[in-house]
Residue frames as qw, qx, qy, qz and C-alpha x, y, z in Angstrom:
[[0.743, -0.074, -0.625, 0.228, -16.98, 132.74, 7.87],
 [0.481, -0.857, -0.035, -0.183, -17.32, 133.53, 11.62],
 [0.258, 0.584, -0.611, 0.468, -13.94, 134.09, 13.31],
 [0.497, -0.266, 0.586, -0.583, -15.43, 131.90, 16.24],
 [0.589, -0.190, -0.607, -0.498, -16.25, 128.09, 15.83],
 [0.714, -0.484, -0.046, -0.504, -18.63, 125.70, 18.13],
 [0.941, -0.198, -0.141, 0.237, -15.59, 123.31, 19.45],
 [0.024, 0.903, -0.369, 0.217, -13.08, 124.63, 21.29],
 [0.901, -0.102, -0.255, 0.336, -10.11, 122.66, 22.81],
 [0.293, -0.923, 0.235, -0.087, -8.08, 124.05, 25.43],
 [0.600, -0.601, 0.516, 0.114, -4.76, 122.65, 25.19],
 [0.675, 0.558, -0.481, 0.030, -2.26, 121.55, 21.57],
 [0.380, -0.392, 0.836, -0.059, -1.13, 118.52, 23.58],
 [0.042, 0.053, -0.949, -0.307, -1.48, 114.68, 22.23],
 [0.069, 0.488, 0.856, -0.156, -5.07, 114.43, 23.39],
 [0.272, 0.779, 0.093, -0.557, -6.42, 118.37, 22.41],
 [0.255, 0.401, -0.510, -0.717, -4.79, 117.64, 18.78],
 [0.075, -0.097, -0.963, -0.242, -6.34, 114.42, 18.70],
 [0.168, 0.496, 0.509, -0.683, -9.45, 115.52, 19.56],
 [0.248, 0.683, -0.130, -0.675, -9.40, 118.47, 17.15],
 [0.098, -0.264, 0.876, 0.391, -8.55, 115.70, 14.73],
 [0.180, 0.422, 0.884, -0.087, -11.64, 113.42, 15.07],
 [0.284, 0.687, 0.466, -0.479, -13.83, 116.58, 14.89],
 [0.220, 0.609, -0.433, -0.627, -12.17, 117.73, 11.73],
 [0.091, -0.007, -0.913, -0.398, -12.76, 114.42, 9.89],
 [0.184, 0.553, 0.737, -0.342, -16.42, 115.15, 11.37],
 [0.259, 0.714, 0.332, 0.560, -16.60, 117.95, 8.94],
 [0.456, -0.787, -0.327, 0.258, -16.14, 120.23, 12.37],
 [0.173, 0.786, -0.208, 0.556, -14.72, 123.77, 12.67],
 [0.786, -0.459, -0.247, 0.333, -12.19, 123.63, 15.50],
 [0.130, 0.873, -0.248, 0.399, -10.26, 126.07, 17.42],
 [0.833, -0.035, -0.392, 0.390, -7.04, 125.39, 19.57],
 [0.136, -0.952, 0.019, -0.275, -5.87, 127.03, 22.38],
 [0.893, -0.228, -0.259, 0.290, -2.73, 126.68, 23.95],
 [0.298, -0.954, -0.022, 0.001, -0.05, 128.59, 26.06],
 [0.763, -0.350, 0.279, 0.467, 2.83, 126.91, 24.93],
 [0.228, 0.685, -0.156, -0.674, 5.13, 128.25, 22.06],
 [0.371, 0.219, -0.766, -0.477, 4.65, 125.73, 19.32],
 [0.911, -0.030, 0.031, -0.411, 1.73, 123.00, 19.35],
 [0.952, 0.239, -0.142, -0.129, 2.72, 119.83, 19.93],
 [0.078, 0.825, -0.439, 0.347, 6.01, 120.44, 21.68],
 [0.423, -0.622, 0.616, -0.233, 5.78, 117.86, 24.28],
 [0.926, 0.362, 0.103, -0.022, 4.53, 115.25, 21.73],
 [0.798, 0.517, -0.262, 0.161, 8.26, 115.76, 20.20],
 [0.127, -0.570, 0.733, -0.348, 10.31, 116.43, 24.02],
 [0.773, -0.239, 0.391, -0.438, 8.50, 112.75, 24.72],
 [0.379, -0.187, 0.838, 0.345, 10.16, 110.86, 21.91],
 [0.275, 0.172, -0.486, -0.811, 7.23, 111.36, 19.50],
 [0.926, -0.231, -0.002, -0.300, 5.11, 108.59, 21.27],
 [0.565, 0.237, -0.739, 0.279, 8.11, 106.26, 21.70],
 [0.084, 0.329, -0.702, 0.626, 7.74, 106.97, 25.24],
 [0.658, -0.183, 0.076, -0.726, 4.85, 105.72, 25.62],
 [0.122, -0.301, 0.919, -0.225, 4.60, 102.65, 27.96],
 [0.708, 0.150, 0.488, -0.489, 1.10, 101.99, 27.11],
 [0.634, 0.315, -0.345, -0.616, 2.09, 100.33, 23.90],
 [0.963, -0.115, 0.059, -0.237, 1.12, 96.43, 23.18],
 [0.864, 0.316, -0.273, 0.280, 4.90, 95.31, 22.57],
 [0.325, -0.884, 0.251, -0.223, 6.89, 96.17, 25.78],
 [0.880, 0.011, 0.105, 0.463, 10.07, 95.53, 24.94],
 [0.233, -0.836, 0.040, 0.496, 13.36, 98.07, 25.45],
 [0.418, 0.058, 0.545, 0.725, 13.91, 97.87, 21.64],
 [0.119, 0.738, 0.585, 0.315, 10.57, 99.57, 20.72],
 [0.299, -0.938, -0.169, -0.056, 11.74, 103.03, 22.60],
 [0.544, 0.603, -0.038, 0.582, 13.94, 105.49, 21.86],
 [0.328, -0.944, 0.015, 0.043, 16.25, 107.30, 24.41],
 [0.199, 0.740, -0.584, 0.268, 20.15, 108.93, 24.81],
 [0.291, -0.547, 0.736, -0.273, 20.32, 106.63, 27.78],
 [0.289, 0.301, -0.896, -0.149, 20.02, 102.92, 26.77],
 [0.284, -0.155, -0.909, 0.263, 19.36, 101.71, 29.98],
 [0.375, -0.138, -0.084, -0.913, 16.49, 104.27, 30.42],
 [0.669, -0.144, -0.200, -0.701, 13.97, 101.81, 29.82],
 [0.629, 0.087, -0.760, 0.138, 15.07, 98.79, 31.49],
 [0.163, -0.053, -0.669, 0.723, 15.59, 100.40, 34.71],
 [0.505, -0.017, 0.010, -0.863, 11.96, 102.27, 34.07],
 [0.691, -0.004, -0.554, -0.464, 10.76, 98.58, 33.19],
 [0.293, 0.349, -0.864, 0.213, 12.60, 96.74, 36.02],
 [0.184, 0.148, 0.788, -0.569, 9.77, 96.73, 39.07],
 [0.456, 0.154, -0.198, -0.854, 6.78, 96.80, 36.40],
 [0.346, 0.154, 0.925, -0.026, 4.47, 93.56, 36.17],
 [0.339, 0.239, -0.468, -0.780, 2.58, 93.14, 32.95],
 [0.891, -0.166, -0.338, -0.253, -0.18, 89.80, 33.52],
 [0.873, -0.434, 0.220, 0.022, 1.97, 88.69, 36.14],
 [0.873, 0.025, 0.093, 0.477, 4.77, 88.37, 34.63],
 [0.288, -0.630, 0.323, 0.645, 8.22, 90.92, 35.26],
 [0.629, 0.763, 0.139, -0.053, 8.64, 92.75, 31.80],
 [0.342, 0.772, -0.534, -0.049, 12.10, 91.90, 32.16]]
C-alpha cells in the first residue's frame, strides 16, 4: 500500500471531513491534513452543528448555548422570506 493517496484535503474542519467522507464511500483513499490539535475541534467549540443558522427550522429552541438569549438577540435583525424570525 503506498503511504501517499490521490485525494488530499487540506483542512479536518466540517467541510474537509465531509469531503473525505463522500470520497471514502467512493471506495477513495483519502488523506487529511490539518494544523490543528485534534480533527474536528471546531465542529465541537460550535455546538456540534447546533450553531448552525442555516438550518430549515429557525427557532431559539433548536440551538444550544450557556447564554439563552444568545440566539434571540443573534436572530433579532434577521429576515427569513420577509418575515422577522422573531
Amino acid at each position: 500500500m503506498s503511504r501517499y493517496s490521490e485525494n488530499i484535503i487540506i483542512g479536518a474542519g466540517a467541510a474537509g471531513l465531509f469531503c473525505a467522507a463522500q470520497l471514502g464511500k467512493l471506495g477513495k483513499q483519502v488523506t487529511i491534513f490539518d494544523n490543528g490539535k485534534k480533527i474536528g475541534r471546531k465542529i465541537l467549540m460550535s455546538g456540534g452543528g447546533f450553531c448552525n443558522f442555516t438550518n430549515m427550522e429557525i427557532t431559539s429552541g433548536r440551538y444550544i448555548s450557556q447564554n439563552k438569549h444568545f440566539v434571540k438577540s443573534a436572530f433579532k435583525n434577521v429576515i427569513h422570506n420577509g418575515t422577522s424570525l422573531l
